[in-house]
C-alpha positions as CSV (number, residue, x, y, z in Angstrom):
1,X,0.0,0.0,0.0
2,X,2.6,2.6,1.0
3,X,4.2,1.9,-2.6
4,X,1.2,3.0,-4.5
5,X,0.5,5.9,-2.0
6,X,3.8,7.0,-3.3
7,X,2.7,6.7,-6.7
8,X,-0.1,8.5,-6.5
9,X,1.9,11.4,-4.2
10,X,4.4,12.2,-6.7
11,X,2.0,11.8,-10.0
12,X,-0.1,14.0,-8.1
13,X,3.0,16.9,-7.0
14,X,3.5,16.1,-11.1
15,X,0.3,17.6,-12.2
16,X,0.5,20.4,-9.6
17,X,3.7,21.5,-11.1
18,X,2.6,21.2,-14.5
19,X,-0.6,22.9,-14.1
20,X,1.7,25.8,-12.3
21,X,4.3,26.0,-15.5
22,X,2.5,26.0,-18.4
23,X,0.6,29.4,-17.5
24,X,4.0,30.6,-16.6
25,X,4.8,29.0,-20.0
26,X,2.2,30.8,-22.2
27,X,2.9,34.6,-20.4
28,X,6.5,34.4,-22.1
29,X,4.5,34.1,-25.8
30,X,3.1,37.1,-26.5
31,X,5.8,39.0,-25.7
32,X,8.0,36.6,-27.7
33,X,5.2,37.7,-30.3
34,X,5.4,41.5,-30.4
35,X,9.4,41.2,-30.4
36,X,8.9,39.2,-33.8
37,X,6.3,41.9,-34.9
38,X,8.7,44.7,-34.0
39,X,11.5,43.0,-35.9
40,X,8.8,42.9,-38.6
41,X,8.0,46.3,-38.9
42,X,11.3,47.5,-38.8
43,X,12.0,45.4,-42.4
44,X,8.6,46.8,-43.7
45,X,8.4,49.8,-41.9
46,X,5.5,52.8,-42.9
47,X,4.8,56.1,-41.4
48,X,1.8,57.1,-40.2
49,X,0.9,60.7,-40.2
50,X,-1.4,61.6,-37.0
51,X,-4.0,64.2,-37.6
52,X,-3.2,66.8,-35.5
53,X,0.2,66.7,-36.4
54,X,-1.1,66.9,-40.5
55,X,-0.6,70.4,-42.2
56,X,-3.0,71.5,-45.1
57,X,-1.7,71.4,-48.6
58,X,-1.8,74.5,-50.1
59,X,-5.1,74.9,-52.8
60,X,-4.1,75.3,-56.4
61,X,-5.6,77.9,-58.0
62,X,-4.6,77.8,-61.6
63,X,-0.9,79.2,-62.0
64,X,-0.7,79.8,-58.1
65,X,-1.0,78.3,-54.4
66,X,-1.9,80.1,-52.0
67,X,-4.3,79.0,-48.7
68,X,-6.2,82.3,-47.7
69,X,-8.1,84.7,-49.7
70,X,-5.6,87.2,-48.7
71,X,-2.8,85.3,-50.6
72,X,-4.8,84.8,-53.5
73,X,-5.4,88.4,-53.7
74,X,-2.3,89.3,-53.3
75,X,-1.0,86.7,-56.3
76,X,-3.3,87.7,-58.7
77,X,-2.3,91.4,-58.2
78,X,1.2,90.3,-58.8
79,X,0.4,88.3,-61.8
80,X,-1.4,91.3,-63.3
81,X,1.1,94.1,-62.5
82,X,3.9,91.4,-64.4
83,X,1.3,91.4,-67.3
84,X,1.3,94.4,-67.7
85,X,5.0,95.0,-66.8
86,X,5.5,92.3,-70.0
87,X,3.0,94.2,-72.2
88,X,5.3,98.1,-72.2
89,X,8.5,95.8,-72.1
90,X,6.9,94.2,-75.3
91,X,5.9,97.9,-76.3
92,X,9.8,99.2,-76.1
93,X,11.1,96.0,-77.4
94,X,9.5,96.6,-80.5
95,X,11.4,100.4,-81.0
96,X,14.6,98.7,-80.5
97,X,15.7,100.1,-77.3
98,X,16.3,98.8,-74.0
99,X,14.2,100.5,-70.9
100,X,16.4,98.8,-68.1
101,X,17.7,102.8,-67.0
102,X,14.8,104.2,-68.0
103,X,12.1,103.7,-64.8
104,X,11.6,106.4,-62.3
105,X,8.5,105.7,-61.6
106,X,6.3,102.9,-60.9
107,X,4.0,102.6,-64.3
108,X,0.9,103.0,-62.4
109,X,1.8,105.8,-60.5
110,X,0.2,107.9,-62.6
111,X,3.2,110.3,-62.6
112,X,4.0,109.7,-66.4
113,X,1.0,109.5,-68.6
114,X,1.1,109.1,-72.7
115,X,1.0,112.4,-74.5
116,X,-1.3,111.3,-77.0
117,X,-4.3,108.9,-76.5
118,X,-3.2,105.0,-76.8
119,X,-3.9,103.6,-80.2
120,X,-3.9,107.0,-81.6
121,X,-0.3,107.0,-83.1
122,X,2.4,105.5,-85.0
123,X,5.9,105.6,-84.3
124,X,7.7,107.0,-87.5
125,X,11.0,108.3,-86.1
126,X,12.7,108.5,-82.9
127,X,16.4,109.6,-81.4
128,X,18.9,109.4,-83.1
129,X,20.9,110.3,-86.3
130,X,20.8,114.5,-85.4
131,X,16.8,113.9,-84.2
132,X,16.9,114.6,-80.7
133,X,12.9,112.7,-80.0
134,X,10.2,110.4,-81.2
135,X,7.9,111.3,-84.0
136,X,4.2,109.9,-83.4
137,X,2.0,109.9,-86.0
138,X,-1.6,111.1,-85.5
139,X,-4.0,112.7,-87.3
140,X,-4.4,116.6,-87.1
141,X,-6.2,117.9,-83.9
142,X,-5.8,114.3,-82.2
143,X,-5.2,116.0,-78.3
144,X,-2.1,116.1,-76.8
145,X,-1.5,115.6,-73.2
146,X,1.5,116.7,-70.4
147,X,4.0,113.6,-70.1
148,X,4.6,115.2,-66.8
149,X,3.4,117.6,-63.9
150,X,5.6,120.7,-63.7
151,X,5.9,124.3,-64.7
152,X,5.5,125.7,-68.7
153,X,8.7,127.0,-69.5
154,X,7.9,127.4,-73.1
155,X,4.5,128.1,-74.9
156,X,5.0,129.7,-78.6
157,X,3.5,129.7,-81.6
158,X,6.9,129.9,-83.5
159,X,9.4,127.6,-81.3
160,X,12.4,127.6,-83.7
161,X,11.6,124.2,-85.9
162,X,8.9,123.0,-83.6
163,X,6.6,125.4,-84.8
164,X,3.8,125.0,-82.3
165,X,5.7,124.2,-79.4
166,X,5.3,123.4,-75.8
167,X,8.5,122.5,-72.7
168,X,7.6,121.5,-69.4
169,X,10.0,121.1,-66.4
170,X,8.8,118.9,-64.0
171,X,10.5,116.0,-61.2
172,X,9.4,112.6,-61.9
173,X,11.5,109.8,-59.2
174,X,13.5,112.5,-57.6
175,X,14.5,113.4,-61.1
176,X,14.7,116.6,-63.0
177,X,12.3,115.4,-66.5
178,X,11.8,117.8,-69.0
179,X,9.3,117.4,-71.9
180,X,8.9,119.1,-74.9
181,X,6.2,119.1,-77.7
182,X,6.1,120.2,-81.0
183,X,4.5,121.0,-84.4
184,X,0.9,121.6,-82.4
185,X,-1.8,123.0,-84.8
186,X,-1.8,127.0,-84.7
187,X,-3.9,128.7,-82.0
188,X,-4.0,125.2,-80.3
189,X,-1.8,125.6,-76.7
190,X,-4.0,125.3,-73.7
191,X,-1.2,126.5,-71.9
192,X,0.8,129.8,-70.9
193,X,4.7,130.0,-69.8
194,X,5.0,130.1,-65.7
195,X,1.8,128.2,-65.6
196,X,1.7,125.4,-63.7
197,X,0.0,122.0,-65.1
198,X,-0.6,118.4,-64.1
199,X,0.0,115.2,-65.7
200,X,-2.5,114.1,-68.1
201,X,-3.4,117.6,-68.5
202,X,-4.5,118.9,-72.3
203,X,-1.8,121.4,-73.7
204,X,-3.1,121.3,-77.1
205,X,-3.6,119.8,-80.9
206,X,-1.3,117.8,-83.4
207,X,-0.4,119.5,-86.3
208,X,2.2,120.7,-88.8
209,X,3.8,123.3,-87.7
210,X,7.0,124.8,-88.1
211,X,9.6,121.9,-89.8
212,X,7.2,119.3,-90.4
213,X,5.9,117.2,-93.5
214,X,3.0,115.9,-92.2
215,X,0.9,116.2,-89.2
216,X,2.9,114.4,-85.9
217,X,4.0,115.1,-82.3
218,X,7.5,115.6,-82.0
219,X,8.2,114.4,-78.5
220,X,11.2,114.8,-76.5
221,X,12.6,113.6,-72.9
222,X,15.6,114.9,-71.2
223,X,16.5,113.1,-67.7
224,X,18.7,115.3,-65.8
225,X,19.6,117.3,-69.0
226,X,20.5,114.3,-71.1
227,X,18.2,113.0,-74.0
228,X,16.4,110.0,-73.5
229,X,14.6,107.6,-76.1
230,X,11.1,108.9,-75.8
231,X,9.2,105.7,-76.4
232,X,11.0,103.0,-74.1
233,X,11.2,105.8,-71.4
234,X,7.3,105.8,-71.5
235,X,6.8,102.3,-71.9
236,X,9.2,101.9,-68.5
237,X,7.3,104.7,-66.3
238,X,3.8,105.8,-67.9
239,X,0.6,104.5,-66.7
């Protein structure tokens, strides 16, 4: 008997210590597991991008990005002041000369403005070769305008080979900008010598006066007392 009560002792100590391991057993696997996930992911590793740590994509909108309405404004008035930067360097491109040294002004300043109306004209001549400005063509009594605020210097009916002339001084960027105009119609100035006039203003008529062939403005520009070409020197300031 005391044989088999020994038996059944130790089988039963058996069990007990069995039963005891194999939970002790099965809390080493999982983190056996996640060690072998962990070597996984670092292999095949992706990031993950937590909203709240996610930053909007700028919005498109056409040829810019921009993600207010404030940006978008202020892009689409860059775009247009390059247009229409591209559209006078387009303008003085097409005389020949360069207008690089020519801005004092921004072109929208409204400090320059075109002496005769836009689409009014044709360039026929400008400096160069002994001829000190720009001829634009225009038909007689087309107006004519002041390039530039300042005081009449000049205002005759018989201006040496003007004819019909007109000079303005004026200061445009800081610099001294004088303007003349010539070849206006008889009886046609709107202005007197010592007057004082704004840009844009009406000083008169095309014509053919004095040493003319047919009826133009004869425009000139001097910058600081030195002649400038009268066309690319609009194109770079007038607005």
């Amino acid at each position: 008997m005391k044989p088999l009560r020994s038996v059944a002792i130790f089988g039963a100590v058996g069990a007990l210590v069995a039963a005891v391991a194999l939970p002790a057993y099965a809390a080493t696997k999982p983190e056996d597991a996640a060690t072998t996930v962990q070597q996984l992911a670092a292999v095949d590793a992706q990031s993950i991008v937590v909203a709240s740590e996610a930053t909007t994509a700028p919005v498109d909108r056409g040829s810019f990005s921009a993600t207010t309405p404030e940006e978008i404004a202020k892009k689409k008035a860059e775009e247009a002041a390059a247009a229409r930067a591209a559209a006078r360097a387009t303008t003085a491109s097409a005389t020949g000369f360069s207008v690089g040294n020519y801005a004092l002004v921004s072109p929208g300043s409204g400090e320059v403005r075109y002496p005769l109306p836009q689409g009014s004209y044709n360039v026929s001549r400008t400096l160069g070769n002994g001829h000190n400005g720009a001829d634009m063509v225009s038909p007689q009594g087309t107006p004519i305008y002041a390039a530039t605020a300042g005081v009449v210097r000049v205002s005759s009916e018989d201006y040496y080979g003007y004819g019909v002339g007109v000079v303005i001084d004026g200061v445009v960027g800081g610099a001294r900008v004088e303007t003349t105009y010539g070849h206006m119609t008889y009886g046609s100035r709107q202005v007197s010598a010592g007057e004082t006039v704004a840009a844009g203003q009406l000083i008169g008529f095309v014509g053919s006066t004095g040493r003319s062939t047919a009826n133009h403005l004869h425009f000139e520009v001097k910058v600081n007392g030195g002649l400038v070409e009268p066309i690319g020197w609009l194109a770079a300031n007038a607005g």
